[in-house]
N, C-alpha and C positions, 0 to 999 in steps of 0.2 A: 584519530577518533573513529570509530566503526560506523557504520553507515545507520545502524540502531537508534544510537545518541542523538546522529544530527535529525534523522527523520523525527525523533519527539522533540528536539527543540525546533525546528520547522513546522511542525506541529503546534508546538506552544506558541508560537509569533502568530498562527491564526490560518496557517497553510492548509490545505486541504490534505487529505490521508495521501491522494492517490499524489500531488505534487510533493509534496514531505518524501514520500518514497522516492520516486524518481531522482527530484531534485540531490536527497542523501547519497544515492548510488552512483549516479553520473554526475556529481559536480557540478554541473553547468547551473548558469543563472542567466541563457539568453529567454529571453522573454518569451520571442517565438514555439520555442519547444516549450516551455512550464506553461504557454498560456491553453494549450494543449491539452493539457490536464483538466480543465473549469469544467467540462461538462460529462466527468467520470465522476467526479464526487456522490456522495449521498445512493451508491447503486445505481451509477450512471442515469445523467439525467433526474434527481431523485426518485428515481424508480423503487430501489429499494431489492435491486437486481444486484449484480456482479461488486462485490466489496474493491470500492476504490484502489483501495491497498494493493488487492492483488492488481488490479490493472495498471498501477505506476510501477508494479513490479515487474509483469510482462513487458511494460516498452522498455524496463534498463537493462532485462535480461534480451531482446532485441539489441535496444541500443550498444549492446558489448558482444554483439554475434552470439549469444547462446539462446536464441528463442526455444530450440529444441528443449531446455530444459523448462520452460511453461507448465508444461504437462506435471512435471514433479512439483512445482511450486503449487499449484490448486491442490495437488495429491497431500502436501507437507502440510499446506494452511488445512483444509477439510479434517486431516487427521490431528491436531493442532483443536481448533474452532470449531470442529462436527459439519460447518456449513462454509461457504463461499458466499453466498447469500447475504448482502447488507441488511434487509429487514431482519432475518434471521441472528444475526450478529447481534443486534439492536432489539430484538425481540423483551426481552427484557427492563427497558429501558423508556423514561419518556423521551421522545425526541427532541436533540440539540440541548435536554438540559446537563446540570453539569455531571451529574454518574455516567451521562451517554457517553458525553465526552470525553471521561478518562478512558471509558471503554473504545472508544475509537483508539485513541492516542496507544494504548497498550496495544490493540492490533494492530495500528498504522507501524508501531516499534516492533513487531516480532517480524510483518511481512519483509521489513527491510532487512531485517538479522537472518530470513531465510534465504532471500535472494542474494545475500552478501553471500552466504556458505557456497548455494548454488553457484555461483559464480566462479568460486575456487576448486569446488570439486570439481576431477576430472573423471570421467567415465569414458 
């Protein structure tokens, strides 16, 4: 199953964007590390800053030695979304209701289908 799939169904169980990601790419289910995740959600901290997604996508492109590619996932998602920006993302949207949240779950699923590619590509 691609990493896409599980990040929206980890998503639909009630997961945060940025754990949904992670979780989907690295497999793991220790506590430790996904609890890691609580305070990226909603634009870290809900700030309305750095879209969770991408930040569960940066620790698994970490967590698999390829941080260097970072830099092209913000570049793929902006070009993708226009923004990196959770408010921006959501701009559109009233908050946590349910159009927000499909909108999330559709970008929580594309960040993980990018950093799955990222990960295989080699440069």
């Amino acid at each position: 199953m691609s990493a896409a799939k599980i990040a929206g169904e980890l998503f639909d169980e009630g997961h945060s964007c940025t754990r949904a990601v992670l979780q989907a790419l690295v497999g793991s289910t220790s506590q430790e590390l996904l609890s890691a995740t609580a305070g990226f959600s909603c634009g870290i901290g809900k700030s309305g800053c750095l879209c969770g997604a991408i930040t569960g996508g940066v620790m698994a492109l970490g967590l698999n030695w390829r941080a260097d590619r970072s830099a092209d996932l913000i570049a793929v998602f902006k070009e993708t979304f226009q923004t990196s920006c959770c408010r921006g993302l959501s701009k559109s949207y009233e908050w946590m209701r349910e159009e927000h949240q499909r909108n999330c779950r559709k970008i929580t699923v594309a960040a993980a289908g990018m950093v799955e590619k990222l990960l295989y590509v080699l440069e």
